[in-house]
Every structure is written in structure tokens, then in C-alpha cells.
KOLKOL-562247 format. One record per residue (C-alpha): residue in three letters; x, y, z. Coordinates in pm, whole numbers, always signed. Example, Ala and Ser with C-alpha at 12.3 -4.5 7.8 and 13.67 -1.06 7.14 Angstrom:
2
code;east;north;up
ALA;+1230;-450;+780
SER;+1367;-106;+714
This chain:
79
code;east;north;up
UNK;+9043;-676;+1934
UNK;+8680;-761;+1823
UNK;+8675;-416;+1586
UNK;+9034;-462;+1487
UNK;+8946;-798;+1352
UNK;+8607;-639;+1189
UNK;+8843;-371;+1001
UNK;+9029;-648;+869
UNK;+8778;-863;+750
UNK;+8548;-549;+593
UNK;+8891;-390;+458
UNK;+9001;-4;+511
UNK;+9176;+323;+317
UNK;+9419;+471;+546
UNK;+9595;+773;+468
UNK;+9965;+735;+396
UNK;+10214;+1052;+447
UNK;+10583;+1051;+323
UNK;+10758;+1381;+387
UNK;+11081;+1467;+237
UNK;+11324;+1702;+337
UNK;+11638;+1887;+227
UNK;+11914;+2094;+374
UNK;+11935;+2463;+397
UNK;+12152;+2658;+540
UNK;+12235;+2357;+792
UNK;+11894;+2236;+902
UNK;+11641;+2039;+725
UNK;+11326;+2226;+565
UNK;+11049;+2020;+454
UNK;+11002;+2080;+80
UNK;+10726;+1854;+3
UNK;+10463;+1616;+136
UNK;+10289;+1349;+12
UNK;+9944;+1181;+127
UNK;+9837;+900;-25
UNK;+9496;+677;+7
UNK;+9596;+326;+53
UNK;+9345;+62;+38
UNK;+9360;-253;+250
UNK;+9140;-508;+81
UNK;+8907;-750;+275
UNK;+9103;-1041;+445
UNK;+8955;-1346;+449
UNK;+9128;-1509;+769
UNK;+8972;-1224;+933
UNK;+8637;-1336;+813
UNK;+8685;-1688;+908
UNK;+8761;-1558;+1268
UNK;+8475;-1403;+1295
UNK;+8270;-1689;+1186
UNK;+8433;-1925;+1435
UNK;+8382;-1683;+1674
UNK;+8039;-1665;+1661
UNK;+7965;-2049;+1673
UNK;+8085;-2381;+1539
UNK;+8076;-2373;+1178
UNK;+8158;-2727;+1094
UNK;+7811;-2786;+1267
UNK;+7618;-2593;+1062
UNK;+7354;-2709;+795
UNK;+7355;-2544;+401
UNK;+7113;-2368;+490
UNK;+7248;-2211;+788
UNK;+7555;-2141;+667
UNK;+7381;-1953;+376
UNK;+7166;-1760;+662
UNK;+7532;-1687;+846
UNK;+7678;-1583;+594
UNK;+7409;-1335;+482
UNK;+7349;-1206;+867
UNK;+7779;-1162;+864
UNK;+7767;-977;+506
UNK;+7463;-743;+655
UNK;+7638;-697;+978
UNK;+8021;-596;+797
UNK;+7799;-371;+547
UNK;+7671;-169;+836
UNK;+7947;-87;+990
């Protein structure tokens, strides 16, 4: 669950196919396919998750909110 909610919060492409298909001669024959790039942008909820997964964030300081927020931004850049 932990990397599903890191996919969501960093955003994704995934690969979208649609196929379509027509009769011939009484059975379907693909006759053309289409694959697509379809981009899933960052979701914030996501991110919040994460944050109140790692600690309290309501307790935090400015400053160390700033500092989370940074260390969360490296962290989602590396992977």
C-alpha cells in the first residue's frame, strides 16, 4: 500500500490500449490497435497521507514543516 500511495502522490504515465475489431468471414479480426500514454498527475490527498504518516503535522514548527516538506519532495524525486 505504502508504494501505491507513493505512485499517487509523485503521479504516473501508464500505457493505455484500445483494440478494435471487425467481422470477417464470421469471426472477429483485429484491424487496429491503439496505445496511448496517459498521464496521472500528482494527487495531493496522497501527499497529505504520506505526511500524516510519517508524524503529526499539526505539531510541527515553520521551520520543520519547511524541512518536511523538502526531505518528502527529495524522497518522491528519487524514486
Amino acid at each position: 500500500m505504502q508504494k501505491a500511495l507513493m505512485k499517487l502522490a509523485k503521479g504516473y504515465t501508464a500505457k493505455e490500449t484500445v483494440n478494435e475489431y471487425a467481422e470477417e468471414d464470421g469471426k472477429l479480426v483485429l484491424k487496429r490497435r491503439k496505445v496511448t500514454a496517459k498521464h496521472v498527475p500528482p494527487d495531493a490527498a496522497a501527499a497529505k497521507l504520506l505526511v500524516e504518516k510519517e508524524g503529526a503535522a499539526d505539531a510541527m514548527s515553520e521551520e520543520e514543516l519547511l524541512s518536511e516538506h523538502q526531505r518528502l519532495k527529495r524522497l518522491l524525486d528519487e524514486k
